[in-house]
TORLUMGU-320609 format. One record per residue: residue number from 1; x negated, y negated, z of N, C-alpha, C in turn; residue in one letter. Coordinates in nm, 4 decimals, always signed. Each point is the difference from the previous one (the first is absolute). Example, Ala and Ser with C-alpha at 12.3 -4.5 7.8 and 13.67 -1.06 7.14 Angstrom:
(1 (-1.3190 +0.5690 +0.7800) (+0.0890 -0.1190 +0.0000) (-0.0900 -0.1200 +0.0000) A)
(2 (+0.0350 -0.1050 -0.0720) (-0.0820 -0.1190 +0.0060) (+0.0770 -0.1090 +0.0730) S)
//
This chain:
(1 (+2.0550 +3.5904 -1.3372) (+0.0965 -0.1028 +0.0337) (-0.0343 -0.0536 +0.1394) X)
(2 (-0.0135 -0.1132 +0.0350) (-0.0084 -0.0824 +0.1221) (+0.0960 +0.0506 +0.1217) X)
(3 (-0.0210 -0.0421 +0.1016) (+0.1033 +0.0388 +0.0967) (+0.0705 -0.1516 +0.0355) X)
(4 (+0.1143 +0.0405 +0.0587) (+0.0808 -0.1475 +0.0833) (-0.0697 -0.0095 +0.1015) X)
(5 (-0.0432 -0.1120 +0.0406) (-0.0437 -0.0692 +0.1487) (+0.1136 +0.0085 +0.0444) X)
(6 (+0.0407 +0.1103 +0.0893) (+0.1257 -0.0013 +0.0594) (-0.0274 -0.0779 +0.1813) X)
(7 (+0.0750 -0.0663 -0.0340) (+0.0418 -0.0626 +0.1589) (+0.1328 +0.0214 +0.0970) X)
(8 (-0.0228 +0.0689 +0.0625) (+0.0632 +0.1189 +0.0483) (-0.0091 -0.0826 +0.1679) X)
(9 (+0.1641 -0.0216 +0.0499) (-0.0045 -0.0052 +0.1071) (-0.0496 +0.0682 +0.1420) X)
(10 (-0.0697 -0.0126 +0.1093) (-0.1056 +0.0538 +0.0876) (+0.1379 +0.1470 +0.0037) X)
(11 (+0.1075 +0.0484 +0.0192) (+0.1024 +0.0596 +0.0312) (+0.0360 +0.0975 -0.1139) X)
(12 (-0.1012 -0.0367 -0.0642) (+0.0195 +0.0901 -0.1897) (-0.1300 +0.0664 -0.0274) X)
(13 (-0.0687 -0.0756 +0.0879) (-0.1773 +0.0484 -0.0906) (+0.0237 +0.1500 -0.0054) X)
(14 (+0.0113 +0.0530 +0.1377) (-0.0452 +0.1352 -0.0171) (+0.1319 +0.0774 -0.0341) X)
(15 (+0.0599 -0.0064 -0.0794) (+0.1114 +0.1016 -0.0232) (-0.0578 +0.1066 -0.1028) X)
(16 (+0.0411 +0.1091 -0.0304) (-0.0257 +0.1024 -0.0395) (+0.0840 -0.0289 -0.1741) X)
(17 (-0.0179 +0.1064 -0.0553) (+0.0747 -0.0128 -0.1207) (+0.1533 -0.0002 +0.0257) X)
(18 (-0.0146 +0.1192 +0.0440) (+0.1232 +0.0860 +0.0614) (+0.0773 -0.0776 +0.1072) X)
(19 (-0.0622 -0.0645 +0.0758) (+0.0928 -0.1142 +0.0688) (+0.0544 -0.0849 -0.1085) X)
(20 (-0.1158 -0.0626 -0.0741) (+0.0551 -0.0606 -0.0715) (+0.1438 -0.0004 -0.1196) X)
(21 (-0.0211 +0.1538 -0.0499) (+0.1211 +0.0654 -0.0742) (+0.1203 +0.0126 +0.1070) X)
(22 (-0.0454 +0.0116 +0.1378) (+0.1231 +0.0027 +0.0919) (+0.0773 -0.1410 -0.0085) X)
(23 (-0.0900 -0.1041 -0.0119) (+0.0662 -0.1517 +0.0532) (+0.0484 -0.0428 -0.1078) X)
(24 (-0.0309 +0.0045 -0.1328) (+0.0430 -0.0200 -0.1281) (+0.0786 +0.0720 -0.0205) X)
(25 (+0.0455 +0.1241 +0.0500) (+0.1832 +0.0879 -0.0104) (+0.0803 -0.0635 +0.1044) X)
(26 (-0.0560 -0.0418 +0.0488) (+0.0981 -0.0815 +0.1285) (+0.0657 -0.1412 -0.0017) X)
(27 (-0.1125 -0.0877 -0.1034) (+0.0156 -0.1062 -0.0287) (+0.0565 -0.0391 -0.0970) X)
(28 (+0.1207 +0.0672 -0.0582) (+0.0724 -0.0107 -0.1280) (-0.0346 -0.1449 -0.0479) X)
(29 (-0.1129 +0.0268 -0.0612) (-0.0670 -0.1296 -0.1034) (+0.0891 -0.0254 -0.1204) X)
(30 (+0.0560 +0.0866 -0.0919) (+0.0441 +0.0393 -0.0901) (-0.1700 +0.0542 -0.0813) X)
(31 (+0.0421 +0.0473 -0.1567) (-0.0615 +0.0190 -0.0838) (-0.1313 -0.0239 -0.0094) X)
(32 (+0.0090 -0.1670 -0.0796) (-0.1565 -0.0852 -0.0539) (-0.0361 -0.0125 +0.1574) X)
(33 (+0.0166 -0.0641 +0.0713) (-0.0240 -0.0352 +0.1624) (-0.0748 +0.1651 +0.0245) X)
(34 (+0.0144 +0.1053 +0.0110) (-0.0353 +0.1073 +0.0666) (-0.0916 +0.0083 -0.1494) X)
(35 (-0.0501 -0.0150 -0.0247) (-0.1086 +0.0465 -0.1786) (-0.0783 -0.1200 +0.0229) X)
(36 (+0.0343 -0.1343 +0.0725) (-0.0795 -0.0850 +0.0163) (-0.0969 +0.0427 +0.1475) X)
(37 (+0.1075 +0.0905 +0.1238) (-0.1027 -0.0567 +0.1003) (-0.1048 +0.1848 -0.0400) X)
(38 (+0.0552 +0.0959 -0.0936) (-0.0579 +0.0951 +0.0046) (-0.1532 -0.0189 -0.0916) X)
(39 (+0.0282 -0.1129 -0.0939) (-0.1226 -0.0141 -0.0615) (-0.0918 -0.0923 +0.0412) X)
(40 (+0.0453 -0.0783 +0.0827) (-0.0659 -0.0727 +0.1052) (-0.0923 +0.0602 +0.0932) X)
(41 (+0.0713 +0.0667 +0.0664) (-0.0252 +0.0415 +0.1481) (-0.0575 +0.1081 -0.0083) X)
(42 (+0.0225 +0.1066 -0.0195) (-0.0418 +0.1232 -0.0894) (-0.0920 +0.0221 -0.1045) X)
(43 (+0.0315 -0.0218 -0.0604) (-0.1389 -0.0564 -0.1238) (-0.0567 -0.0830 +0.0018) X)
(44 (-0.0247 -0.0987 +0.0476) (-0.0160 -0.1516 +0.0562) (-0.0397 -0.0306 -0.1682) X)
(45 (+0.0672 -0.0330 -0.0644) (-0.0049 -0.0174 -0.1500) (+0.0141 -0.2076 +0.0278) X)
(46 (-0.0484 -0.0348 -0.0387) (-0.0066 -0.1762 -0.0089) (+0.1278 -0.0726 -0.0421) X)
(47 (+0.0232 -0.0957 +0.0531) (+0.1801 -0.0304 -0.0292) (-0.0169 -0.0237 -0.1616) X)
(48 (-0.0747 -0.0081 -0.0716) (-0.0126 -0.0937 -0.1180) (+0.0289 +0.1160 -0.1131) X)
(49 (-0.0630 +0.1615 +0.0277) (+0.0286 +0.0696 -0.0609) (+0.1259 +0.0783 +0.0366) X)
(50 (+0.0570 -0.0107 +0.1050) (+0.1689 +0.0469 +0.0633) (+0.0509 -0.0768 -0.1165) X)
(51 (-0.0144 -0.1524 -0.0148) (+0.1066 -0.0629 -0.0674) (-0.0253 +0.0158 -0.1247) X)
(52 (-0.0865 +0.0003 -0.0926) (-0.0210 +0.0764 -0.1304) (+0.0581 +0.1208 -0.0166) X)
(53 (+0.0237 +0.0731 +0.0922) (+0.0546 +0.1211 -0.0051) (+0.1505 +0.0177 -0.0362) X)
(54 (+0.0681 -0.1124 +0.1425) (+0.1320 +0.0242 +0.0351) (+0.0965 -0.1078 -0.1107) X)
(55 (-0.1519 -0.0986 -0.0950) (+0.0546 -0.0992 -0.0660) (+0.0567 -0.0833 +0.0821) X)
(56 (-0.0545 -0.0530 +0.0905) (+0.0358 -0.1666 +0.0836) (-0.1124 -0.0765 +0.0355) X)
(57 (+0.0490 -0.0815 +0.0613) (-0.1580 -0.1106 +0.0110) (-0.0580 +0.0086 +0.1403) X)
(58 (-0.1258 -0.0001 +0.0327) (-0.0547 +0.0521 +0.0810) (+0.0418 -0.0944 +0.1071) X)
(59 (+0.0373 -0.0770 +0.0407) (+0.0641 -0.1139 +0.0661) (+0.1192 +0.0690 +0.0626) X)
(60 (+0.0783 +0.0793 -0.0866) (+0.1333 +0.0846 +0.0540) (-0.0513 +0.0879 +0.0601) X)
(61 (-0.0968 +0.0913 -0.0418) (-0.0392 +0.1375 +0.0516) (-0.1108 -0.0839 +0.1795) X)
(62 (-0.0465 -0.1023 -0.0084) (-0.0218 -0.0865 +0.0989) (+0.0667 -0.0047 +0.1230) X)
(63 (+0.1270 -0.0258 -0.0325) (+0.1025 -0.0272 +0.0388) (+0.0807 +0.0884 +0.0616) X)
(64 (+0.0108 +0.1497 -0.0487) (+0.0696 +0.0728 +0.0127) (-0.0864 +0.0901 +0.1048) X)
(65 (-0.1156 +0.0007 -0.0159) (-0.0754 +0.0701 +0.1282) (-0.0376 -0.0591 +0.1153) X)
(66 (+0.0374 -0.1126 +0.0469) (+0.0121 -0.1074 +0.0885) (+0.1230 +0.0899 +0.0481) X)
(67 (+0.1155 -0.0087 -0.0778) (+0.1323 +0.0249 +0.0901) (+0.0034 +0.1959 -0.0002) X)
(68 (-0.1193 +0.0667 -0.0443) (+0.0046 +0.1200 +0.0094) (-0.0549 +0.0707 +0.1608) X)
(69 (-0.1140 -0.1155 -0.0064) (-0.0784 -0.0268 +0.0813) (+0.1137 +0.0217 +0.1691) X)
(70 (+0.0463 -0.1173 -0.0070) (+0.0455 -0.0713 +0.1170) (+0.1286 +0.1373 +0.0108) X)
(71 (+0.0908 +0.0536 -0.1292) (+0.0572 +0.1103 +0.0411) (-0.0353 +0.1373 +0.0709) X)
(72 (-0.1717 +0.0209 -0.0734) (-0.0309 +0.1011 +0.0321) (-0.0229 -0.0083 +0.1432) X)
(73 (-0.0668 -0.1119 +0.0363) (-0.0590 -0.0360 +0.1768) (+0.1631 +0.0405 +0.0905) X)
(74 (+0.1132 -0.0533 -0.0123) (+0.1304 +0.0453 +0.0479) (+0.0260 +0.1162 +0.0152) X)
(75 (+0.0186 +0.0941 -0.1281) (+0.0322 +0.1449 +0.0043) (-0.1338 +0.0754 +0.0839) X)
(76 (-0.1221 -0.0170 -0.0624) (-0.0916 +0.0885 +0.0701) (+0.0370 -0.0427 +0.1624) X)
(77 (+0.0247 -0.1560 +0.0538) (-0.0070 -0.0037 +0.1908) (+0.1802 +0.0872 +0.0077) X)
(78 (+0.0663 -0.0258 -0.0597) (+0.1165 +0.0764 +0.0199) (-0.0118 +0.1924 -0.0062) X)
(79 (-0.1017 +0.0446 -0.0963) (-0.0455 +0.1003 +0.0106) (-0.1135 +0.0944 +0.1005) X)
(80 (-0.0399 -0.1268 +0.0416) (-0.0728 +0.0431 +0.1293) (-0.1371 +0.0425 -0.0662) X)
(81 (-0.0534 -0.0191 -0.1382) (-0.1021 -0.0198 -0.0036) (-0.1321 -0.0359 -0.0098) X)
//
């Protein structure tokens, strides 16, 4: 399976997994939102197969990691890491 070209703000590149599982418990995404940025970010799985997955259009799953994105950058500077 391909990987996501993840584009990852300069403030995200280097986070760890485990940071990452920290900022995503912090960031009450809900549900699909936290399964979107975990198969993203984490698996760096391609938005096209997230949305085959979650059954939506890759345009939403687009969409939704834009504003996962910009949450996660908040909680991690609020987390101090």
């Amino acid at each position: 399976m391909p990987k996501a070209r993840l584009k990852l703000p300069q403030e995200l590149e280097n986070l760890l997994a485990s940071d990452w599982e920290r900022v995503l418990a912090e960031a009450t995404l809900g549900a699909e939102d936290t399964t979107i940025a975990r198969l993203y970010i984490l698996k760096q799985m391609p938005q096209i197969d997230i949305a085959i997955e979650l059954n939506m259009d890759r345009s939403t799953v687009s969409r939704r990691v834009d504003r996962i994105i910009t949450r996660a950058c908040r909680v991690a500077k609020k987390l101090g890491i």
